[in-house]
C-alpha positions in Angstrom: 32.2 7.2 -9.4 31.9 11.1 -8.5 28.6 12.6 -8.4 26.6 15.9 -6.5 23.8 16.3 -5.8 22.4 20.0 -7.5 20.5 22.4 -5.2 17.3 20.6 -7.0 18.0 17.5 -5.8 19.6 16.2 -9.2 22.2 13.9 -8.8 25.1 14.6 -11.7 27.9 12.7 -12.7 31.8 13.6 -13.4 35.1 12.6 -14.2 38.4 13.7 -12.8 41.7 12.9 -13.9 45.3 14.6 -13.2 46.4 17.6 -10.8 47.5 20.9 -11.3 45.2 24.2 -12.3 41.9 22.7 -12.9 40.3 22.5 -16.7 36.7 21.8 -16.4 34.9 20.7 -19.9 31.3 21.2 -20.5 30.0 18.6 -23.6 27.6 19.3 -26.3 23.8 18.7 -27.2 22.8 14.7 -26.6 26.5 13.8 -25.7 28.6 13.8 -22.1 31.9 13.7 -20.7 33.0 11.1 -23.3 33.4 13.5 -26.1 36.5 15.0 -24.6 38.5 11.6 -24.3 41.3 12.4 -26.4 41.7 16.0 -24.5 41.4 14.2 -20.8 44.4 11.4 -22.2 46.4 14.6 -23.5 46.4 17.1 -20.9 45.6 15.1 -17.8 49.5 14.4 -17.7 49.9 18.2 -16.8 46.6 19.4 -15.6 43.3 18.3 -13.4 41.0 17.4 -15.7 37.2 17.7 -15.0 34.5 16.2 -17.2 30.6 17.1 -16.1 28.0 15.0 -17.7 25.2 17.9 -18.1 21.8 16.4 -16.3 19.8 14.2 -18.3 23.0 13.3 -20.2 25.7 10.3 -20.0 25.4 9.0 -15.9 23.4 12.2 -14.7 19.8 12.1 -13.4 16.9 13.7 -15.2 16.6 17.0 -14.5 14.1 18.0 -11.2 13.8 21.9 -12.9 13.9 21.3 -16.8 17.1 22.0 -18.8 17.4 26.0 -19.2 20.3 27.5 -19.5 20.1 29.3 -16.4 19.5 25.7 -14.9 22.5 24.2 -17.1 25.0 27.1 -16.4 23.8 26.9 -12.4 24.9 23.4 -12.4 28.6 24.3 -13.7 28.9 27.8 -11.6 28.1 24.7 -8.2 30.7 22.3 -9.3 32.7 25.3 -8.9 31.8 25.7 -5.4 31.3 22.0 -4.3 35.4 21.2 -5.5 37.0 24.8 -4.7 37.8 24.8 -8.1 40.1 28.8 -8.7 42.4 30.1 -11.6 40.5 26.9 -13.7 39.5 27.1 -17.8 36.5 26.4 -18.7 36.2 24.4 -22.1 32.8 24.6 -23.6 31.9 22.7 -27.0 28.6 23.4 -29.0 25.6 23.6 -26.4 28.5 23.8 -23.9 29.9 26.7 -24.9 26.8 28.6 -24.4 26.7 27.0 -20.7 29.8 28.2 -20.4 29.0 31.8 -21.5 25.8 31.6 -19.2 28.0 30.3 -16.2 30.9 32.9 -16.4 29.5 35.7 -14.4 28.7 33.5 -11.6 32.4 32.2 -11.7 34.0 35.0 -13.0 36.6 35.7 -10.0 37.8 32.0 -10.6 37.9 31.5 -14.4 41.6 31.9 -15.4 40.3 31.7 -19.4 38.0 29.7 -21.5 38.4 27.8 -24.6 35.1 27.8 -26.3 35.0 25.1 -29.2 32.3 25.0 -32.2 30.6 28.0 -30.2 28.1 30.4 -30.7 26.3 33.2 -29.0 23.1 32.4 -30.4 22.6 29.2 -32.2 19.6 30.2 -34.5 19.6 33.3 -37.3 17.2 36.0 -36.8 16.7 39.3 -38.4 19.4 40.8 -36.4 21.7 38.2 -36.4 22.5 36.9 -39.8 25.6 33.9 -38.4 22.9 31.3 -37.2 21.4 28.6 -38.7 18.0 28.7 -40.2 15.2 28.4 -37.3 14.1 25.8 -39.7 16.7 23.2 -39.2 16.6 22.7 -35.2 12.3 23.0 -36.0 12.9 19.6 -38.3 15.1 17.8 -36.3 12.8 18.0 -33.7 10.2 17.0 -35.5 12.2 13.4 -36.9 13.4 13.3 -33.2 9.5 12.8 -32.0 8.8 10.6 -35.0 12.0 8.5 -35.5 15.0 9.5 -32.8 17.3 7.3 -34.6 17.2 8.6 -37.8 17.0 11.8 -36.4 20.8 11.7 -34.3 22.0 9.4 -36.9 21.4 12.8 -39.5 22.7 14.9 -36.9 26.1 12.8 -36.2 26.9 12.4 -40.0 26.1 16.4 -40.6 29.2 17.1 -37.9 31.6 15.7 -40.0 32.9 16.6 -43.5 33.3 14.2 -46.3 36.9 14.9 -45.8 36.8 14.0 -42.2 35.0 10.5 -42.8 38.3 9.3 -45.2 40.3 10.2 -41.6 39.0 10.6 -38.1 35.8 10.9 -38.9 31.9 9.5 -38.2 32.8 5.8 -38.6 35.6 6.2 -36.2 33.5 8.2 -34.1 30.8 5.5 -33.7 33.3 3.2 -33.4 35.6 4.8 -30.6 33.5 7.1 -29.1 29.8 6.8 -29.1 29.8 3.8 -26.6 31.2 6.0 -24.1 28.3 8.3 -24.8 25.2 7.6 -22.7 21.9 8.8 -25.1 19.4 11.3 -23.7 16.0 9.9 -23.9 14.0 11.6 -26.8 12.2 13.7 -24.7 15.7 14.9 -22.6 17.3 15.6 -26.3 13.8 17.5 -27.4 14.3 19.9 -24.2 17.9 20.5 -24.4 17.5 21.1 -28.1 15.1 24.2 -27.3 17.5 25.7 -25.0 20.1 25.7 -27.8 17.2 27.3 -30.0 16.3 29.9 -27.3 19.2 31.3 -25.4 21.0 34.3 -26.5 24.1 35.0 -25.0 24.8 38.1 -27.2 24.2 41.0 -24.0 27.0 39.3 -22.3 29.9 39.2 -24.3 31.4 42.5 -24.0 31.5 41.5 -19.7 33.8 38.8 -20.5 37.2 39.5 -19.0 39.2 36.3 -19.4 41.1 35.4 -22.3 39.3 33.5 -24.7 40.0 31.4 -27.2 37.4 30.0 -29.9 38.2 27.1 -31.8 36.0 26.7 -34.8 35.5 24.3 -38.2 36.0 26.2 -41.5 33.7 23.9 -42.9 31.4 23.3 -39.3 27.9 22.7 -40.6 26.4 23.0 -37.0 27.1 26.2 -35.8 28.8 28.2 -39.1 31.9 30.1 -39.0 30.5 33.2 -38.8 29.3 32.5 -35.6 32.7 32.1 -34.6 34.0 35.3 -36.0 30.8 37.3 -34.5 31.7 35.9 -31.2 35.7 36.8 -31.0 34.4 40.4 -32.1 32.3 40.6 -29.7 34.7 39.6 -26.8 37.5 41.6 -25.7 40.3 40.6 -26.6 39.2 36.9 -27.4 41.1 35.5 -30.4 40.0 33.0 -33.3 41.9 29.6 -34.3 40.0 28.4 -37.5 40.9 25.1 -38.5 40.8 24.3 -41.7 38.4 21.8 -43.7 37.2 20.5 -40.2 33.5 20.3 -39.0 31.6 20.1 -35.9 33.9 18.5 -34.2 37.3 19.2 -34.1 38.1 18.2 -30.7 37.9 14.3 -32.3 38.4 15.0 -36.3 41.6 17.5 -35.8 41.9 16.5 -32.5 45.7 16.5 -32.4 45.9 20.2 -34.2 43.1 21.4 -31.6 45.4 20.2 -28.6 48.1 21.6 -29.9 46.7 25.0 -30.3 44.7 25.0 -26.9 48.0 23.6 -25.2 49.7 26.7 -26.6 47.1 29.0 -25.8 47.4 27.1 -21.7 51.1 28.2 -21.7 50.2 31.5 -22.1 47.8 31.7 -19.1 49.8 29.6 -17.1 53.4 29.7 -17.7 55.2 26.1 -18.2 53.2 23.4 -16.7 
């Protein structure tokens, strides 16, 4: 199984699958490379398909230097380096697509586009920015996670999916078919990473972005609202919205077949007929 070893000494896992221009997917908060299963079987047939588990999730060592953005995005910007990777997209989903916002100006001359999915520039609401969630919520799920982690991702997963979802491809399925390929963070791993999504801002960097962008959002995403979304296509030249309705947190399994569709669309426009 891959792995490289970070300038710290971590060791971190990924998977790759395919050839052609090189699509590199960065995974959410207290999840890894699994997540994007149903996007590595669909476009692995036409593309090279690179899955890192972030460090301290799925097969990746702890982290040696904590799990900061600047520390998360540095790990993505050497994965870069270590496989030559030019002209690739880089996917990003929840936390990921702020470590993918944090990691483009280190990659910038080699990131074709980016396809940021349930993203945000900022996770939490402040008095400036109104599109967050209450600094409440991430304050109480850390608080069950120290007192009862189970119950505490077990609230999380079912609050990614809308009741809708659960009658199709939804949380049961999810447990079912994707969750064992999903490594849990220990407690205090998930209590770390979760301040990083409460702290960084990615807000003074938007308007740097060159690449096309695409943001594919939940109209009903509980997680990270749609206005998050909307805020964040604004804010980007250029970057356009696909909003899909009645899905949640994460449409990449839920709507999976609508968000391939759209993302394959918007690949064919960056790269021609693959």
């Amino acid at each position: 199984m891959p792995y490289f070893t970070a300038k710290d000494a971590t060791s971190l896992y990924y998977e790759e699958t395919g050839s052609g221009v090189p699509l590199l997917f960065v995974h959410g908060w207290s999840f890894s490379s699994g997540v994007w299963s149903l996007q590595k079987s669909c476009f692995s047939s036409r593309y090279r398909c690179i899955a890192l588990d972030l460090r301290g999730h799925g097969r990746s060592m702890p982290s040696r230097s904590g799990y900061g953005i600047d520390v998360l995005s540095s790990d993505v910007a050497e994965l870069f380096d270590i496989l030559c990777l030019t002209n690739a997209t880089l996917f990003g989903w929840s936390l990921g697509a702020l470590v993918a916002l944090a990691a483009y100006p280190a990659v910038k001359e080699r990131v074709a586009a980016m396809v940021l999915v349930s993203g945000t520039a900022k996770y939490c609401a402040d008095a400036d920015y109104p599109w967050g969630v209450p600094p409440k919520e991430p304050k109480s799920l850390s608080l069950l996670l120290k007192r009862n982690p189970g119950k505490a991702i077990d609230g999380f997963l079912c609050r990614m999916f809308t009741g809708e979802e659960a009658a199709e491809r939804g949380f049961d399925v999810f447990k079912k078919d994707i969750l064992p390929l999903v490594p849990t963070p220990t407690p205090d791993i998930m209590l770390q990473a979760l301040e990083t999504l409460v702290t960084a801002d990615m807000r003074p960097f938007l308007a740097n972005i060159l690449a096309p962008v695409l943001a594919v959002h939940g109209e009903r995403d509980a997680i990270c609202p749609i206005g998050a979304a909307r805020y964040l296509v604004e804010q980007i030249p250029g970057a356009t919205l696909s909003m899909l309705s009645g899905a949640g947190h994460v449409p990449i399994f839920s709507h999976s077949n609508q968000f391939n569709t759209v993302t394959e669309s918007f690949l064919k426009n960056i790269y021609g007929k693959n």
